[in-house]
C-alpha positions as CSV (number, residue, x, y, z in Angstrom):
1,X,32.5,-4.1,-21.8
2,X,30.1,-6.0,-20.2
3,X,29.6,-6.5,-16.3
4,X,27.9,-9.2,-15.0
5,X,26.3,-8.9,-11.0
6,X,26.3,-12.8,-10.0
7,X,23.5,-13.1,-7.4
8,X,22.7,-16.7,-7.1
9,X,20.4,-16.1,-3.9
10,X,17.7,-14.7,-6.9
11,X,17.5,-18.5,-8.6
12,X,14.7,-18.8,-5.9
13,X,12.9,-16.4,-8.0
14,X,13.3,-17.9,-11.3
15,X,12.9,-21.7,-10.7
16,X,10.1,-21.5,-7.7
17,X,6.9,-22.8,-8.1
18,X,4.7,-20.2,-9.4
19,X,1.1,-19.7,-7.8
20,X,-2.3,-19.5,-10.5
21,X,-4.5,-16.6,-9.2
22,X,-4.2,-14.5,-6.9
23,X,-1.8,-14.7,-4.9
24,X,-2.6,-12.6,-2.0
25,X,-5.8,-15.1,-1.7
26,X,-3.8,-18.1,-2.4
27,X,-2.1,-17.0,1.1
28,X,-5.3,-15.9,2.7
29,X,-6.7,-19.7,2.2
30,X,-3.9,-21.4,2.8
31,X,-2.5,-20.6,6.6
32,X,-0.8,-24.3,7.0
33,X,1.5,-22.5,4.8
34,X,2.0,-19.8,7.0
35,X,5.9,-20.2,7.6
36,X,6.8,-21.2,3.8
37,X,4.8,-17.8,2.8
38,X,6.3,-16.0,5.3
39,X,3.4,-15.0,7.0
40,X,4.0,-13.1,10.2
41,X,-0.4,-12.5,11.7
42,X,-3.2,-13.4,10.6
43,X,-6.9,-13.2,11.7
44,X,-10.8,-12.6,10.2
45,X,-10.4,-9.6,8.8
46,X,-6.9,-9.5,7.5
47,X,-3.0,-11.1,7.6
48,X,0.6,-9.3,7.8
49,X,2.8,-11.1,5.6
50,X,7.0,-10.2,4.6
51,X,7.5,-8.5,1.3
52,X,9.4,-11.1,-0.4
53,X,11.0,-8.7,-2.6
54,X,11.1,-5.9,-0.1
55,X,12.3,-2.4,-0.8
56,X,14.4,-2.4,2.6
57,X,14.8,-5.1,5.3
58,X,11.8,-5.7,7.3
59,X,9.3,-4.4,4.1
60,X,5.6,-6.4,5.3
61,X,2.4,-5.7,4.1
62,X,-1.0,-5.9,5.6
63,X,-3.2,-7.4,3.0
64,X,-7.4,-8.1,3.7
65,X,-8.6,-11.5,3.4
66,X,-11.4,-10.3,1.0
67,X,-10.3,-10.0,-2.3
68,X,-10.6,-6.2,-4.2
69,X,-8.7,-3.7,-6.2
70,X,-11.2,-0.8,-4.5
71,X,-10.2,0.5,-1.0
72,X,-13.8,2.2,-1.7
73,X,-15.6,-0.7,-1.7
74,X,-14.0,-2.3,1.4
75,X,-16.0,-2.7,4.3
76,X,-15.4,0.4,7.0
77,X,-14.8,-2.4,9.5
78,X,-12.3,-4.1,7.4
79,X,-10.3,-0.9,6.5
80,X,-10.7,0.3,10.4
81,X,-8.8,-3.1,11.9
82,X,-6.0,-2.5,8.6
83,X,-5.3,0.6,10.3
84,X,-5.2,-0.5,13.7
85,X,-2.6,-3.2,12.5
86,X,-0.8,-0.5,10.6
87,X,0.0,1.6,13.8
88,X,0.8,-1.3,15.9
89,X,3.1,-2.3,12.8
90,X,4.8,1.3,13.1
91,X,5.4,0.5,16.5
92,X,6.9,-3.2,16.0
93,X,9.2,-1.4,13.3
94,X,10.3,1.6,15.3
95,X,10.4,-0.1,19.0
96,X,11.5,-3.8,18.0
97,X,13.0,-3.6,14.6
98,X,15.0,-0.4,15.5
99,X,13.5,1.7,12.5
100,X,14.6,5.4,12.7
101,X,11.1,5.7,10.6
102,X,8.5,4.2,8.5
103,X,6.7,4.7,5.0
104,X,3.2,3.4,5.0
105,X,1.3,2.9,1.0
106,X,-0.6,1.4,-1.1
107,X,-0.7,1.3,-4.5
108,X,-4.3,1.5,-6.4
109,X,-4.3,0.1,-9.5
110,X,-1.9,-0.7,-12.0
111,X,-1.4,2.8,-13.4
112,X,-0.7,3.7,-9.7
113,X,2.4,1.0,-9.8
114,X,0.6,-1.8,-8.0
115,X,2.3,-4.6,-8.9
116,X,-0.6,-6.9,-7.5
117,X,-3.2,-4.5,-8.7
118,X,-6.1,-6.9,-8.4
119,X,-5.4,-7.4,-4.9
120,X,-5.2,-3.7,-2.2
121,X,-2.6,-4.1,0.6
122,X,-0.7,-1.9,2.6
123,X,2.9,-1.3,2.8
124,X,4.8,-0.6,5.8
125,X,8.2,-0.1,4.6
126,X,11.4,0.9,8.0
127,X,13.7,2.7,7.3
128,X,16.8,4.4,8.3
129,X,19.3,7.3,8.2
130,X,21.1,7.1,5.0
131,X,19.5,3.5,3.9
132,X,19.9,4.2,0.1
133,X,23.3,4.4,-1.6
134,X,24.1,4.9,-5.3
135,X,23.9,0.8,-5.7
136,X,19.8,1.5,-5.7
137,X,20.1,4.8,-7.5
138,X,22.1,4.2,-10.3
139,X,22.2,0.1,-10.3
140,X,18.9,-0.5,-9.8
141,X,20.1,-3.3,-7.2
142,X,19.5,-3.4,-3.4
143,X,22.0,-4.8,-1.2
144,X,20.5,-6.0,2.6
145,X,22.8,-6.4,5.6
146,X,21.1,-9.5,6.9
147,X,19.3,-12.8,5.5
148,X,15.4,-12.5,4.7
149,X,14.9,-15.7,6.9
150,X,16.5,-14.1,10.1
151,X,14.4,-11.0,9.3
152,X,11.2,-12.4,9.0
153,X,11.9,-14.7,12.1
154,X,12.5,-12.3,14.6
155,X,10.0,-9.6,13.4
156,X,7.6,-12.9,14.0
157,X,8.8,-13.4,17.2
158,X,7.8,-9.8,17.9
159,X,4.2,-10.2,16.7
160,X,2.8,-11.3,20.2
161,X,3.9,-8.4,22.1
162,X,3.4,-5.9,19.4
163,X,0.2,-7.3,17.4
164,X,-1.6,-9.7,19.2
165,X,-3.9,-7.2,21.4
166,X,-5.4,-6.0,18.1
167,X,-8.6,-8.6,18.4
């Protein structure tokens, strides 16, 4: 027998307009786009924008302006102020976002399971007690409590009290 999991919130993902290139330096150029790309910071070294597939509610990433697939070759400064946005990111999630905890990664490459390998960012993913169920283990489906939208408004509403001392 075969089941079928309706989910017409994903025809976003199927009929959008797709973006050429890069897409991580299609939203670096382009900040009069900022609320359509769900950007939550941005500033010369580097933006925070919303996962828009995230692995849990709240899922962001913290992406350098420059575009490289080598961390090595980034510029100290550069990977410095990623990491000063990552622990006030920690702190947005935990304090503001009510994360019990946080997973910080990134990817390297394709054969590490970057899916936008030509590209480095950072994950910073909340979580919480018991935030997987057997829906994501065995389904291969994630279920979220709350719309995307309402997510990535009020962790933006956050960003000046949290972020905005980072220059």
């Amino acid at each position: 027998m075969n089941k079928i999991l309706y989910a017409p919130w994903r025809d976003e993902y199927v009929t959008n307009e797709k973006i050429e290139g890069c897409v991580f330096c299609y939203i670096a150029a382009h900040a009069e786009e900022d609320d359509k790309l769900h950007v939550l910071y941005r500033d010369e070294h580097c933006f925070i924008v919303m996962n828009k597939y995230p692995y849990t509610p709240g899922h962001f990433m913290i992406i350098p302006n420059i575009h490289t697939d080598k961390l090595e070759e980034l510029s100290s400064e550069t990977w410095l102020h990623m990491s000063a946005l990552a622990q006030k990111g920690v702190r947005l999630l935990k304090e503001g976002f009510g994360a019990k905890g946080v997973n910080i990664g990134m990817n390297l490459g394709a054969a590490a399971g970057a899916g936008i390998a030509e590209h480095i960012h950072m994950h910073l993913v909340p979580r919480w007690e018991r935030d997987t169920n057997f829906i994501t283990s065995i389904g291969e489906t994630r279920v979220y409590s709350t719309d995307f939208e309402k997510i990535y408004d009020k962790i933006k509403s956050m960003i000046p009290e949290y972020v905005s001392d980072i220059v």
